[in-house]
N, C-alpha and C positions, 0 to 999 in steps of 0.2 A: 504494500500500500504506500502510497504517495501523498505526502502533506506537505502540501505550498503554504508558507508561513501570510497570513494577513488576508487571505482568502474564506471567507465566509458561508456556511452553506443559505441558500436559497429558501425562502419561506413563503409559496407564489399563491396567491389569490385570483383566483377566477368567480366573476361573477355574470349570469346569466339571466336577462330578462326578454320578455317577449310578450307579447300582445296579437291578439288573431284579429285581422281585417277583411273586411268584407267585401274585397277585390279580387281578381286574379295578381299573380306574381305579378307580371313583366307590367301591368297598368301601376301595381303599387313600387313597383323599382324604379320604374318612367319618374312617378311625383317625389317619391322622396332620397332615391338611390344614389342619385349625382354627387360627385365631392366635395361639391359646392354647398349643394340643399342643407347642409347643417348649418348655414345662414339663418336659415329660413325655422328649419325647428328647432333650432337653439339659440335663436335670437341674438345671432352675435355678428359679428364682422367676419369679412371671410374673405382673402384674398390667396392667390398662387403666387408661389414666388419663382416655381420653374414648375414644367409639365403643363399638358392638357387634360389633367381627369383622369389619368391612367395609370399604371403601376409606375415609381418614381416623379410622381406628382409631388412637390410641396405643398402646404396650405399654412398661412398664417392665421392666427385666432386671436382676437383679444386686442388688436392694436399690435400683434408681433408678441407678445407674451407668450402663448404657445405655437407652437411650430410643430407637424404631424408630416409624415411623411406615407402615402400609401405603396405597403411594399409589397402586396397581391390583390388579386381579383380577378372576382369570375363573372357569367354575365348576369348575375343577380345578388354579389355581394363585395366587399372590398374591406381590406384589412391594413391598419395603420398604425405606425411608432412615432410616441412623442419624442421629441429630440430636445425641445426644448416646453418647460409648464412646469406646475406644480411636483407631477409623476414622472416627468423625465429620469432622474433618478433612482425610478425603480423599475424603467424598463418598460414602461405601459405600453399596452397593445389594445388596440379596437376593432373588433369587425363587427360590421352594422350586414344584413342578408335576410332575403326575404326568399322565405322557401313555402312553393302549394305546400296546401293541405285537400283541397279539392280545387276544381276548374275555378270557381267565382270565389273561393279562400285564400286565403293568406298567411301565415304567421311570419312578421317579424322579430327578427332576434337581434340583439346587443348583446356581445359577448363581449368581456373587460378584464383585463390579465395584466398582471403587476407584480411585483415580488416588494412586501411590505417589510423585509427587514432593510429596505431603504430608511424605513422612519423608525429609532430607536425605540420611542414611548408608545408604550399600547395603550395610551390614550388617543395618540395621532395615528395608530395605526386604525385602529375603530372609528377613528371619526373621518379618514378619507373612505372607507367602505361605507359607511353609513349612510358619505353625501353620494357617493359612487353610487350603491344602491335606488336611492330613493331619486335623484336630477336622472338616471337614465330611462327609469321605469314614465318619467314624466316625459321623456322627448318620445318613446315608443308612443305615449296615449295622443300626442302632436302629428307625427307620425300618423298616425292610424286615420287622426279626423282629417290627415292633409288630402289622404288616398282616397276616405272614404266620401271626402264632400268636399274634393276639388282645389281650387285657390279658397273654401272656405275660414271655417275654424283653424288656424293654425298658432297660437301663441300658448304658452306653458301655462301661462296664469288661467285662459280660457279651456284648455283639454282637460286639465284637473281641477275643475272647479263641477264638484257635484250637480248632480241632473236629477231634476223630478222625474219621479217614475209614470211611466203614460198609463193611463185608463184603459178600457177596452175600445178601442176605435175611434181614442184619441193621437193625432196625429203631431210630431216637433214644428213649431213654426220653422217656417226658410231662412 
């Protein structure tokens, strides 16, 4: 056995969220699959700093605060490492992928991979899972109203904000 002095074992955190949408794949990859579209449901800035959309794509986030680079994809998902953010550090990886479940279903998935002994205290290790958990589950539900009603509903504050439950043969206003 071989021990490299200052080298640290790995303590990697995967977390997975998803939400079923009531599209086909390729209609809800069209509205929210783009490298770009995280603009849009995650309400932030979004610029390239090299690439068109493709694997070896930059994206800046934040005003340049974080910096993701996509290092695969396929025709209905894409996978990304921070280089620079809060997680760079610990090696964060994202893949955003919309896979049928039937011809007019959908499930999207947000899959989010890290290795937390980046952050000493397991209080800050808890607390980026926590926000990790709870801000992704919220851009799937953005996500979902983007595919499922168009350029409608698209803002975090409005996808997670509770719905009256309908009557019988009551319909949502437009």
């Amino acid at each position: 056995m071989v021990i490299v002095p200052g080298v640290r074992a790995a303590d990697y955190v995967v977390i997975t969220k998803q939400v079923e949408v009531d599209r086909p794949a390729d209609d809800v990859w069209r509205r929210v699959g783009d490298y770009h579209a995280i603009s849009e449901w995650m309400e932030t800035d979004c610029g390239y700093l090299s690439g068109d959309g493709g694997v070896g794509t930059v994206r800046r986030l934040l005003k340049g605060e974080v910096i993701e680079i996509m290092i695969a994809q396929t025709p209905r998902s894409y996978t990304y490492l921070q280089t620079r953010g809060k997680l760079a550090v610990a090696g964060y990886h994202g893949t955003l992928a919309a896979e049928p479940i039937e011809a007019s279903r959908t499930r999207l998935v947000y899959t989010l991979f890290y290795d937390q002994k980046a952050f000493a205290a397991e209080a800050d290790r808890r607390a980026h899972r926590e926000r990790l958990d709870g801000r992704y589950q919220q851009f799937l539900e953005v996500m979902k109203a983007m595919a499922e009603r168009g350029t409608g509903e698209s803002s975090v504050a409005e996808a997670a904000r509770p719905r009256r439950r309908l009557r019988a043969g009551e319909s949502r206003p437009a």
